[in-house]
C-alpha positions, 0 to 999 in steps of 0.5 A: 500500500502506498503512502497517498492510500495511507493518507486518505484512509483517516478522511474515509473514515471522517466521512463515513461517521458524517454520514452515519450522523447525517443519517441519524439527523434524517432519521430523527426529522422523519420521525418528529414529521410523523408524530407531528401528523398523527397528533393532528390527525387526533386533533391534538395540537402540534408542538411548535416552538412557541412555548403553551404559556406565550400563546395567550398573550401573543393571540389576545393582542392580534385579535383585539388589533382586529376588533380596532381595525374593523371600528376603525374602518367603520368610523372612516364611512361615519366621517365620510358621510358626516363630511358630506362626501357620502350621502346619508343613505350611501354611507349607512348601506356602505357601512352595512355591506362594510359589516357583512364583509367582517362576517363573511369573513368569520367563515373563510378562516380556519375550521381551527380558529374558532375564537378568530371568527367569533371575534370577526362576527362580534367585530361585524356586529360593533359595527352594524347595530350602532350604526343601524340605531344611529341611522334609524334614531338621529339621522333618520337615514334609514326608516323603520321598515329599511332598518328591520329589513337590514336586521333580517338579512344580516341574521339570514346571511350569518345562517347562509354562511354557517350552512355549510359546516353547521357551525354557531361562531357566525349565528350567535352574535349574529342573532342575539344582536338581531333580536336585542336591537330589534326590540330596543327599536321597537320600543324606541321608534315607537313603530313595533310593527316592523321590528315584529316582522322582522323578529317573525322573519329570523324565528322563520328562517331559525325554524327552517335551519332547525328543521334540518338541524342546524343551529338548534341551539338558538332556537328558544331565545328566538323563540322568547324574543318572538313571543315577547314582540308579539305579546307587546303588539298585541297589548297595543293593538287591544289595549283599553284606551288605544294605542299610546300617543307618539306611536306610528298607527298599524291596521287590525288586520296587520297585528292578526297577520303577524298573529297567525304568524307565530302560530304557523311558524312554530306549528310548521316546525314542530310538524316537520320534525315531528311527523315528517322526520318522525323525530321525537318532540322535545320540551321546548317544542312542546312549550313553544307550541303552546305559547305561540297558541296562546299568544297568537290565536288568543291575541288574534281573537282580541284583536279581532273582537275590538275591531268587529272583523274576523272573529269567526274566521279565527273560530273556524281556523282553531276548529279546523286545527284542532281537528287535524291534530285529533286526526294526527295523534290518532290516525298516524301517530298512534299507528307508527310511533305509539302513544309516545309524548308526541301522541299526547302533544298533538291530540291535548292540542286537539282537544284545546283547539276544539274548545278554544274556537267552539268557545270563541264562535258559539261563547259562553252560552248553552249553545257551546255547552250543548256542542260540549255535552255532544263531545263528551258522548262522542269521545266516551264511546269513541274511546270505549268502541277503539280502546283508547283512553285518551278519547275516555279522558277527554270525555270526562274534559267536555263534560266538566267543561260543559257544566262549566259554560252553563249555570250548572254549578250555580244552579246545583248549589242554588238547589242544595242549599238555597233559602228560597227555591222556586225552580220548576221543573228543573233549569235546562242546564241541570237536565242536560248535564244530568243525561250527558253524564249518565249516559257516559257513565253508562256506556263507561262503566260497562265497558270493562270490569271494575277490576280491570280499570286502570287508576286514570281510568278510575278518576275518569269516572270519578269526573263523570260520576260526581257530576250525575250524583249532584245533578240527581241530588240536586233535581231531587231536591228541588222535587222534594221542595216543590211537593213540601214547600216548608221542608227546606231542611229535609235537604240535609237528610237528602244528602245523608241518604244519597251519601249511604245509597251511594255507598252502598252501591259502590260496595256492591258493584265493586265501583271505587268512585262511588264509594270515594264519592260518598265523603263528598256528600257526607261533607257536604250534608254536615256543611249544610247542618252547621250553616242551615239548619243549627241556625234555621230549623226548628228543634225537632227537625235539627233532631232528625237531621241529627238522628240521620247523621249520626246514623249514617256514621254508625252504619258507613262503617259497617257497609264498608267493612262487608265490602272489604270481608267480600273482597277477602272471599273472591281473592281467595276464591280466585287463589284456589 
């Protein structure tokens, strides 16, 4: 070997080790690469070189650098337009576009900087509503209708730009700013009907987006803000001493069109998730529904009994709903869901419907109890014939419900413990609640055997037969006074004896209600001996009276306890 081979041996092997060192740097980059994207992968943030403490405080200022530079902006349009150089209209349309860049801009940053767009949609917001209530209030450059359409598309463009990726960066700021500036224009301009329209336009738009679920989460602020504005609306429209002075004036009929807004809006969106989508009704659903009935048909009807127009269409309109939502709960959803909370939703609404527009076409009147005692009979068989104790308890509703609209109650107690009773033959309304609750108990209490009734079941006869037992006491007693005119007190000895005969016959057919029902009349006959007939009657008739109280209390006992030996017997019978 030569000396130049001897010389170059020591540079061969310093190579050989910068390479193998070469090698282990690439090595180690490679795999610092690969752990880098498997930690985003996971959605684990990527180690950088910016140590974790110094991150807030380098991201805090730039942000808050964007918030200035966006007002900045927007106080450059401001001084155009107060130079002159803009006109009014121009400069307030100029700031409006100039705010919905900073929101479309929320969007177009990364999936990641969630708090980079919220600031861009908070930044948007600082920009449009002072100028909006500016322009509205002090220049007078936009007028109320301009101003709530404006709120209206800026709330719609933030769901259009939250579509795609169904994020609520863009939406929250964008709604809750909507709905603040909107009612506090409402009250400010003193102009609330278009403040109401737009506020009914964002719930729309919010119920659609929720209809495909998106932006859920701002459905039931929504949801109050539009309550609210109607609620306000509605008291002006109907309010005694009509609409306060300074206010802009709005048509009649204009507040029952954004009534039967509300209605549809909230109804439409529960219908779709609910019967076209087959989702589960939620509280909120549930709750909304109801108010918007409330609010809407109920105002509507105000509204439209002051003003002489349309109260017999809104009748009809809650008369037709309540039937579909009868036809709904018992003819789909009873077939393909169940009677699942939906099922109950729907067919309580029916029944409240039903009641509220025959209430609102035929009033308070024997014509609507008629309609109510039709009801109970139609609803009583209906359940009994399909099974359906929803139908049954509804029964028992229309038959409460038409003792209610007629004189029953104060006839009954007129007839029980009036001084001076001149009724006969016996009122109309006595007779008719009289019948309607037999025949329904008749046809109720036939159905099934006593034993085999459920406990809503036995309460739902309890409803029918409270009202029979006091319409039969209280047609008896106007009897027993129209044959002795004198006997006034034997009233007492007639709810005593009805308390006993009841007893009886609710031992012996093994029928709860009736032995439950019989305290309610021994109740009643000792109010009637304190009140009446300690202070009225003659001595030998609170003797009898007397004599048949404390006879009854001596033989309630036993007539209950035979019952309870006679249940012991069949149990065991049963048994062996």
């Amino acid at each position: 070997m030569g000396a130049s081979d001897l010389k170059s041996a020591p540079d061969i092997a310093e190579l050989a080790r910068a390479v193998e060192d070469l090698e282990r740097r690439v090595a180690g980059l490679e795999a610092q690469k690969a752990l880098s994207g498997a930690e985003t992968l996971t959605g684990e943030p990527a180690s950088t070189s910016v140590p974790a403490a110094a991150v807030p405080s380098v991201l805090a200022p730039g942000l808050f650098g964007r918030v200035l530079l966006g007002l900045a902006g927007a106080y450059l349009l401001r001084a155009l337009t107060e130079s002159g150089f803009l006109p009014q209209t121009v400069g307030a349309l100029a700031a409006v576009f100039y705010a919905g860049g900073w929101l479309f801009s929320s969007v177009r940053l990364s999936p990641r900087d969630r708090v980079a767009a919220t600031v861009h949609a908070v930044t948007a917001v600082l920009i449009l509503c002072p100028l909006l209530w500016e322009a509205t209030l002090r220049l007078h450059a936009l007028s109320s209708w301009s101003t709530a359409v404006i709120l209206a598309a800026f709330v719609l463009f933030s769901l259009f730009l939250s579509w795609r990726r169904n994020i609520l960066e863009p939406v929250w700021p964008a709604v809750a700013a909507g709905l603040v500036t909107s009612l506090a224009l409402f009250v400010a301009t003193r102009d609330p009907l278009p403040f109401t329209v737009c506020l009914l336009t964002m719930a729309a738009a919010i119920e659609f987006a929720a209809s495909r679920d998106h932006c859920l989460g701002v459905r039931g602020v929504m949801a109050f803000a539009a309550n609210l504005a109607v609620l306000l609306l509605s008291y002006l429209a109907t309010r005694p001493k009509g609409v306060p002075e300074g206010y802009v004036p709005f048509a009649s009929m204009a507040v029952i069109a954004v009534q039967i807004g509300l209605v549809v809006i909230y109804l439409s969106g529960t219908v779709i998730r609910t019967l076209v989508r087959l989702l589960h009704i939620t509280a909120l659903e549930i709750v909304q529904t109801a108010l918007a009935l409330a609010i809407g048909l109920g105002g509507a009807y105000r509204v439209a009994e002051q003003s002489a127009t349309g109260a017999a269409a809104i009748a009809a309109l809650s008369l037709l709903m309540g039937v579909a939502s009868y036809l709904i709960a018992f003819a789909f959803l009873d077939r393909r869901t169940g009677r699942d909370l939906s099922f109950y939703t729907y067919s309580t609404c029916g029944a409240l419907l039903v009641v509220a527009g025959s209430r609102l076409l035929l009033g308070a009147s024997m014509a609507v109890a008629l309609l109510w005692s039709g009801l109970a009979l139609a609803a009583t068989w209906t359940g009994i014939s399909a099974e359906r104790k929803t139908l049954r308890f509804h029964g028992a509703a229309y038959l409460l419900l038409a003792a209610g609209a007629s004189s029953w109650a104060s006839l009954t107690t007129m007839a029980l413990f009036g001084d001076r009773v001149s009724l006969w033959p016996p009122p109309m309304a006595l007779l008719l609640i009289m019948m309607t609750a037999g025949l329904a108990y008749a046809v109720f209490g036939r159905s099934k055997q006593p034993a085999e009734e459920s406990i809503l079941e036995r309460l739902t006869l309890l409803a029918i037969a409270a009202p029979l037992l006091a319409s039969l006491a209280a047609v008896a007693s106007l009897a027993l006074l129209r044959l002795l005119p004198g006997a006034a007190t034997g009233r007492t000895t007639l709810l005593i004896g009805t308390a006993v005969l009841v007893a009886w016959a609710g031992t012996r057919t093994n029928r709860r209600e009736l032995v439950w029902l019989h305290y309610a009349f021994m109740a009643l006959a000792a109010w009637r001996l304190l009140m009446s007939d300690f202070q009225r009657s003659h001595p030998a008739l609170l003797a009898v009276s007397l004599l048949a109280y404390g006879g009854a209390l001596v033989l309630l006992p036993r007539i209950l306890r035979s019952s309870r030996a006679l249940d012991a017997a069949k149990h065991d019978a049963a048994k062996l």
